[in-house]
C-alpha positions as CSV (number, residue, x, y, z in Angstrom):
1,X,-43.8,-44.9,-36.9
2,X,-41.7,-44.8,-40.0
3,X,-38.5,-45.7,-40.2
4,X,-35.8,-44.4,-42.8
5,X,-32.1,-45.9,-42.8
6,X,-29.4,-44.4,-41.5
7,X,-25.6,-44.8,-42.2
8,X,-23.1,-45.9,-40.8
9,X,-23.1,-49.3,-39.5
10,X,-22.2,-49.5,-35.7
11,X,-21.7,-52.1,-32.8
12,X,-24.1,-52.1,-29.8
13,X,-21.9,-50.5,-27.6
14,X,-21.7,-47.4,-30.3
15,X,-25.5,-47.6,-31.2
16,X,-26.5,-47.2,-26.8
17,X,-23.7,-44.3,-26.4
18,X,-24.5,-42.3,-29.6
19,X,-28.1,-43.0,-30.0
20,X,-29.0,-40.9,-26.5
21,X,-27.4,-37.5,-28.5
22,X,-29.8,-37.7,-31.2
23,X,-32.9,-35.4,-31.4
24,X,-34.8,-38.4,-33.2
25,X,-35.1,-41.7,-31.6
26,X,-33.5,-44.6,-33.8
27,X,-34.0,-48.4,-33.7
28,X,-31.3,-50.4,-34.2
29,X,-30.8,-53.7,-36.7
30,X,-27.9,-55.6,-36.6
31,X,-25.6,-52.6,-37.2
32,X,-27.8,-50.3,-39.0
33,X,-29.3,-47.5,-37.2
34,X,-33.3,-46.3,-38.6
35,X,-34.3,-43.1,-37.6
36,X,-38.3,-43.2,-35.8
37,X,-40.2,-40.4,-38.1
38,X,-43.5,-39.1,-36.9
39,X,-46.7,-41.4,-37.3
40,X,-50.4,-40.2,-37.7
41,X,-53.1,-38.9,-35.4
42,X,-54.9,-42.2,-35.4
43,X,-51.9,-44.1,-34.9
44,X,-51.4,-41.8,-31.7
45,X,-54.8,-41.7,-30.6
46,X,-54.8,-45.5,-30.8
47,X,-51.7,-46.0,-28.7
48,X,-53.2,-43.7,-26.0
49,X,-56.7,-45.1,-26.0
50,X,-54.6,-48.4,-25.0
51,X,-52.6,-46.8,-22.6
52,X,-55.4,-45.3,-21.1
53,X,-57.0,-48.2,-20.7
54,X,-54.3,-50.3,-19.4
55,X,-52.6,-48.0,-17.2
56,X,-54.6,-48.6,-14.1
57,X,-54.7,-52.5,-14.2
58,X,-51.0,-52.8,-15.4
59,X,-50.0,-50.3,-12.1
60,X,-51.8,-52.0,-9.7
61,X,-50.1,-55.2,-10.9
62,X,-46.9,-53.8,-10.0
63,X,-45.8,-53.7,-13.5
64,X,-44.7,-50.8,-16.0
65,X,-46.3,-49.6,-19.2
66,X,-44.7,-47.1,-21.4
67,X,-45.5,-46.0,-24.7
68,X,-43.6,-45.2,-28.0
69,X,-40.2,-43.2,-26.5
70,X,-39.0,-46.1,-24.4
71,X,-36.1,-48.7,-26.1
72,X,-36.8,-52.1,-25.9
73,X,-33.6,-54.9,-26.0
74,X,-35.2,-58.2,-27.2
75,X,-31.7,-59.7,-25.9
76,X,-28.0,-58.6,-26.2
77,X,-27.5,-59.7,-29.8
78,X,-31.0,-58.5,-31.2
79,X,-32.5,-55.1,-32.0
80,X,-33.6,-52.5,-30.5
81,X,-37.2,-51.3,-31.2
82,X,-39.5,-48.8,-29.9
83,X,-42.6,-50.4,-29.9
84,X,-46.0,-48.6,-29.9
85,X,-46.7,-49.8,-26.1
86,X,-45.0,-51.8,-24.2
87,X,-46.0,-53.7,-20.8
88,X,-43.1,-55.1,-18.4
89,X,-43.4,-56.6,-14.7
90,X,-39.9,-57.7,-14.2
91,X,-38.4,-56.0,-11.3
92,X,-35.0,-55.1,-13.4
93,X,-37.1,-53.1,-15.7
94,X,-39.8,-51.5,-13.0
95,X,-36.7,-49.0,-12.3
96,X,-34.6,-49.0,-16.0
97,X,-34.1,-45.7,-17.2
98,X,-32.8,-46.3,-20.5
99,X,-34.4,-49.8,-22.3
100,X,-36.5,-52.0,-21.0
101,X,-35.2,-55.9,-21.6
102,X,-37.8,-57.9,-20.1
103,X,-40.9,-57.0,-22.4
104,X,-44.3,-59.0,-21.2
105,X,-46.6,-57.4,-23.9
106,X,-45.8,-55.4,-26.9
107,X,-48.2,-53.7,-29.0
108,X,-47.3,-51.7,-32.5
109,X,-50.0,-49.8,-33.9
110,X,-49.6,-50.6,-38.1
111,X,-49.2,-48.5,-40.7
112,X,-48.7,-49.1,-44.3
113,X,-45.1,-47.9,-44.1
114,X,-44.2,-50.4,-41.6
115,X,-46.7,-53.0,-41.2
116,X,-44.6,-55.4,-43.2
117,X,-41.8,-54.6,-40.6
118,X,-44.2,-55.0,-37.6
119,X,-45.8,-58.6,-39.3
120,X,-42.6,-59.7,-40.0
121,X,-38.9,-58.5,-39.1
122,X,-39.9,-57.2,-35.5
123,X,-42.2,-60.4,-34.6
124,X,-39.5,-62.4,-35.4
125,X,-37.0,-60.9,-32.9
126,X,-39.6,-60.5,-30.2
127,X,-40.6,-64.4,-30.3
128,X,-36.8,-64.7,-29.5
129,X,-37.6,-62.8,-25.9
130,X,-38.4,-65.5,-23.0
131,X,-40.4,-62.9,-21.3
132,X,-42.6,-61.8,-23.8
133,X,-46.2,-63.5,-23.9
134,X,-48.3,-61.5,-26.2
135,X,-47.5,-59.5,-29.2
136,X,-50.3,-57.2,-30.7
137,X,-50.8,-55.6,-34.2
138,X,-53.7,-52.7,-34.5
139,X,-54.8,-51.3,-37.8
140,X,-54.8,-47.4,-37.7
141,X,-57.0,-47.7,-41.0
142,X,-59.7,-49.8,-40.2
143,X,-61.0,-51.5,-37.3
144,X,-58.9,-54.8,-36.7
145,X,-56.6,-56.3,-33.6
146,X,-54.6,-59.2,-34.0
147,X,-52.9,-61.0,-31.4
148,X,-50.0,-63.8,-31.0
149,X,-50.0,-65.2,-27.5
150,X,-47.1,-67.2,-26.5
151,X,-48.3,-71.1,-26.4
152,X,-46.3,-74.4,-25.6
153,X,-42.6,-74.3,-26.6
154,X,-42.3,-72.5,-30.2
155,X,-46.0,-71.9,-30.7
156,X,-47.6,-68.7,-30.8
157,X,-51.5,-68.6,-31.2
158,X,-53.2,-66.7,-33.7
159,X,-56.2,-64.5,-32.0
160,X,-58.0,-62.3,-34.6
161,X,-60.5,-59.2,-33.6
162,X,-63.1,-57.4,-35.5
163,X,-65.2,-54.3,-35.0
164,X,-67.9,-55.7,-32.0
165,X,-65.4,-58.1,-30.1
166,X,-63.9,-58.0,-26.7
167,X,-59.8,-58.6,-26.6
168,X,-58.7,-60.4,-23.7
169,X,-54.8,-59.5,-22.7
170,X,-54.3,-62.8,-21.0
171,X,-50.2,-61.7,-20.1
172,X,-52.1,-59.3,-18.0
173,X,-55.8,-60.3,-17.1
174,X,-57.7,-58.0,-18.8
175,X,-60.0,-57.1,-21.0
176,X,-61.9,-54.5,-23.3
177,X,-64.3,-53.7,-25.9
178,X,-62.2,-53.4,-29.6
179,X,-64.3,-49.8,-29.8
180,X,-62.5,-48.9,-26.7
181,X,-59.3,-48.0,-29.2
182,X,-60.9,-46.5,-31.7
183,X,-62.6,-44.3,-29.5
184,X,-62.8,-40.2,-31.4
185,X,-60.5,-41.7,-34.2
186,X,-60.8,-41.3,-37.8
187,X,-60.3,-43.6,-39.6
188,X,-59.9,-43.8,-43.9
189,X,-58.7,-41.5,-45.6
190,X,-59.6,-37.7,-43.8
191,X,-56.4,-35.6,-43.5
């Protein structure tokens, strides 16, 4: 997704009770509020090749998987985001109906609008959440995965993908071929 700032500054409290109201969804950073603009076919494609594929095993885990339109509160004094995919087990969140706070995996698909944002800012915040254990970046423009696992204390581990690997989600036992994302995608430059 894209993001585009939007005045005025607000507090959390004003951010959860206006945002609801709005026709577009809108992420929320320290007081500013950045309204979620549409992303590309790939980028959509690959979010629901993912969610296809990890529906089944993430269910019958007893956890939840949602994709792009749900909120996600890193902790009470952090930004919202609405990541690409998100993956949550914690029993608070298996019945939320407006943000999720307990994140286990979160996945943005890149693209070249925000993958500065997604390398950076976001990744950031979400290393702040105790809960989450993997956060993963997937190009939309080539084929390319990269994930930071949660290791000992501050560490996060660096695990990079190219076209002909198998990713292994270890926050939730499973894996897949990287061609399972980019399954009927086009990729490059096609309109």
């Amino acid at each position: 997704m894209i993001a585009t700032p939007q005045p005025p500054n607000m507090t959390i409290a004003e951010y959860l009770e206006w945002e609801p109201l709005q026709e577009l969804r809108y992420e929320y950073i320290h007081g500013t509020v950045m309204a979620m603009t549409g992303g590309t076919i790939p980028h959509n494609d690959i979010a629901l090749n993912l969610y296809r594929a990890l529906y089944p095993q993430v269910r019958s885990k007893g956890c939840r998987i949602n994709v792009a339109d749900v909120k996600v509160e890193v902790n009470s004094n952090s930004p919202y985001y609405y990541p690409d995919v998100v993956v949550s087990c914690h029993p608070d969140d298996l019945t939320a109906r407006k943000l999720l706070r307990h994140p286990k995996l979160i996945v943005e698909v890149l693209s070249p609008g925000t993958e500065a944002k997604d390398r950076g800012e976001k990744f950031a915040h979400y290393r702040s959440s105790p809960t989450l254990q993997e956060y993963v970046l997937i190009e939309s423009e080539k084929v390319g995965v990269e994930c930071y696992r949660r290791g000992e204390g501050r560490l996060w581990l660096y695990y990079p993908y190219i076209d002909g690997d198998v990713i292994t989600l270890e926050s939730i036992d499973f894996s897949f071929p990287i061609a399972l994302l980019y399954e009927n995608v086009s990729l490059g430059e096609n309109a």
